[in-house]
C-alpha positions, 0 to 999 in steps of 0.5 A: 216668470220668476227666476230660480233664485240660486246662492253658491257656497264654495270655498274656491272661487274658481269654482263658484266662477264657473257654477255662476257662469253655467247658471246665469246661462239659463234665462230661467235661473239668477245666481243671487249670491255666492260665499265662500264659506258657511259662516257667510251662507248663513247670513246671506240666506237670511238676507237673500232667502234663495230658492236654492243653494249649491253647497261644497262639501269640504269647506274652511271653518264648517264643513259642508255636512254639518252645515247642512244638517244645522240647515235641514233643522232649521231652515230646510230648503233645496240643496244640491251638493257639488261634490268630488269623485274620489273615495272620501268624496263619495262617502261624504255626499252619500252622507249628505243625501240621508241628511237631506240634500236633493242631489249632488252634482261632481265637481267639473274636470275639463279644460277651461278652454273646451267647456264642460258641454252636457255637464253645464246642462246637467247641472242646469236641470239639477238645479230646475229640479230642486227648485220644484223638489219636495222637502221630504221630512226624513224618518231614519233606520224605520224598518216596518216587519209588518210589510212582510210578516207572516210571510214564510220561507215556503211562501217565496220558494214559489217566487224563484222565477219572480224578479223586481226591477226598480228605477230611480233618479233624483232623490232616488238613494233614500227612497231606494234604501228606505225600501230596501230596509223594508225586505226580509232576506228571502226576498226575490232577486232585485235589480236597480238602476240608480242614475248616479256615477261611477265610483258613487254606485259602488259607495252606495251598495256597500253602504246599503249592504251593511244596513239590509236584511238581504245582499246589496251590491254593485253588478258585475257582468255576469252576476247570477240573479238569486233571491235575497239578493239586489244588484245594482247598475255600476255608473257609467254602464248599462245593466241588462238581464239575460237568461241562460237556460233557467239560470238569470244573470245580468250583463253591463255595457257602454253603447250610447246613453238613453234618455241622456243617461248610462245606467238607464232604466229603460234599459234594464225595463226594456231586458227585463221584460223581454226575458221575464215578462209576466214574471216581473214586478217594476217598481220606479221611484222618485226622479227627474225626467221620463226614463223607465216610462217606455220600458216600463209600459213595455214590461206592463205589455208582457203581464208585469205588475207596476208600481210607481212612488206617489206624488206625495212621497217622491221628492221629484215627480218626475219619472214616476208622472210620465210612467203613469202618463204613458200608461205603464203602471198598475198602481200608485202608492206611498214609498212606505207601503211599495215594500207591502204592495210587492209582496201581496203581488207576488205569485202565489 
């Protein structure tokens, strides 16, 4: 079996130490080669050609994202951004996904002597992630009108009860915005789970918020669920829907991870179709591993529609292929034709 081949691009050499420890871990990944800034990447892709590479985003002499738009042009390949957790950090990596990086990986904060445990783990699976992601060419700002042309205010009146709950992982902030851009503003409620950290969540909200036609932002507990509006699940809480007398509304909690992560989307499936069942349209995106597949199968149980990204469009197949697997969608289409899917499902 081939190793996954992996450069490591850092300026601290503490942490190209440690990412070059976590990775040779696994027997089925080899770190080829590390540098230290861009300059020395450029070279030592040409000469190592990795299958894929790690990249800091504040580096000395080029930083990370200049580089890698340079790289997306002319050598596009996988990607997975190591990033930081502060303000700056967040902003930065959400820039680097639009330009074309897989996903991103925080920057570990522990003790060298206690390890760093799941979070080896996670970035060990990112990285099997990206090896099988599919570049996907990337088409900026197209909002298709003729996903919702002609349909009239009177029409999404009948859809107040309608609610579309979307799941997504890996690759899935592009996927998730190109959808958004695609809503008018009367569009029925939105909730999404978007595995992603704490402080990322709020970033990304308010980044797709300037950019839509409807309200986008980070769920607080006890925000009411109201057409043109989406929510989506802060990280590090679960997001649930709940219902008190007709009013929607979303509660978030800590209890345990699922399926490893906390926002889950079988978590916001699983309420969704306990409080709004036939009343739903479940949409999962692009993502590694299986979470949604259960809650999704048990939304389809209650009389929702679903729609699951294809094989094509979606930049990991992960998520989507299991939900199908189990049973839990209706249909299977490109990520530009879910937004016409949606509403030609919607109550009439």
């Amino acid at each position: 079996m081939n190793k996954i081949r992996v450069l490591i691009v850092d300026d601290s050499a503490l942490i190209r130490k440690l990412l070059t420890a976590i990775l040779s871990s696994d027997p089925e990944i080899e770190v080829i080669g590390t540098a230290s800034d861009p300059y020395m990447a450029r070279d030592k892709i040409k000469t190592l050609d990795p299958d894929v590479l790690t990249l800091d985003v504040e580096m000395p002499r080029m930083d990370g994202l200049t580089f890698l738009e340079k790289l997306m042009a002319g050598h596009p390949m996988p990607v997975l951004m190591v990033s930081s957790l502060t303000e700056v950090g967040c902003e930065t990596t959400m820039r680097a996904l639009e330009l074309g990086a897989i996903d991103f990986f925080t920057k570990p904060q522990f003790d060298m002597e206690q390890g760093i445990g799941s979070e080896a783990e996670l970035l060990i699976e990112k990285v099997k992630a990206a090896a099988k992601a599919n570049i996907v060419p990337r088409k900026r700002n197209v909002s298709n009108s003729k996903a919702f042309k002609g349909l009239s205010s009177s029409a999404m009146s009948k859809t107040t009860d309608t609610i579309i709950a979307i799941g997504a992982s890996t690759g899935g902030t592009e996927a998730i915005r190109d959808l958004l851009l695609n809503l008018p503003p009367n569009t029925p409620p939105i909730l999404i789970t978007q595995h992603m950290p704490e402080k990322f969540t709020k970033t990304f909200s308010d980044r797709l918020n300037k950019e839509c036609k409807i309200t986008v932002k980070e769920g607080e507990d006890g925000d009411s669920v109201i057409a043109g509006r989406a929510l989506i699940a802060p990280g590090n809480y679960h997001m649930e829907l709940a219902r008190s007398g007709a009013r929607y509304h979303i509660k978030l909690n800590q209890n345990e991870p699922v399926n490893r992560h906390r926002p889950a989307v079988d978590v916001l499936f699983r309420s969704v179709a306990e409080y709004a069942g036939k009343n739903v349209i479940g949409v999962i995106l692009t993502g590694m591993g299986g979470d949604g597949a259960e809650g999704m199968l048990e939304m389809k149980k209650r009389g929702a529609y679903n729609i699951a990204q294809d094989e094509k469009t979606s930049v990991v197949f992960g998520m989507p292929r299991v939900a199908i697997e189990k049973g839990g969608t209706d249909e299977v289409t490109p990520l530009h034709d879910i937004p016409s899917s949606i509403f030609k499902h919607l109550p009439k």
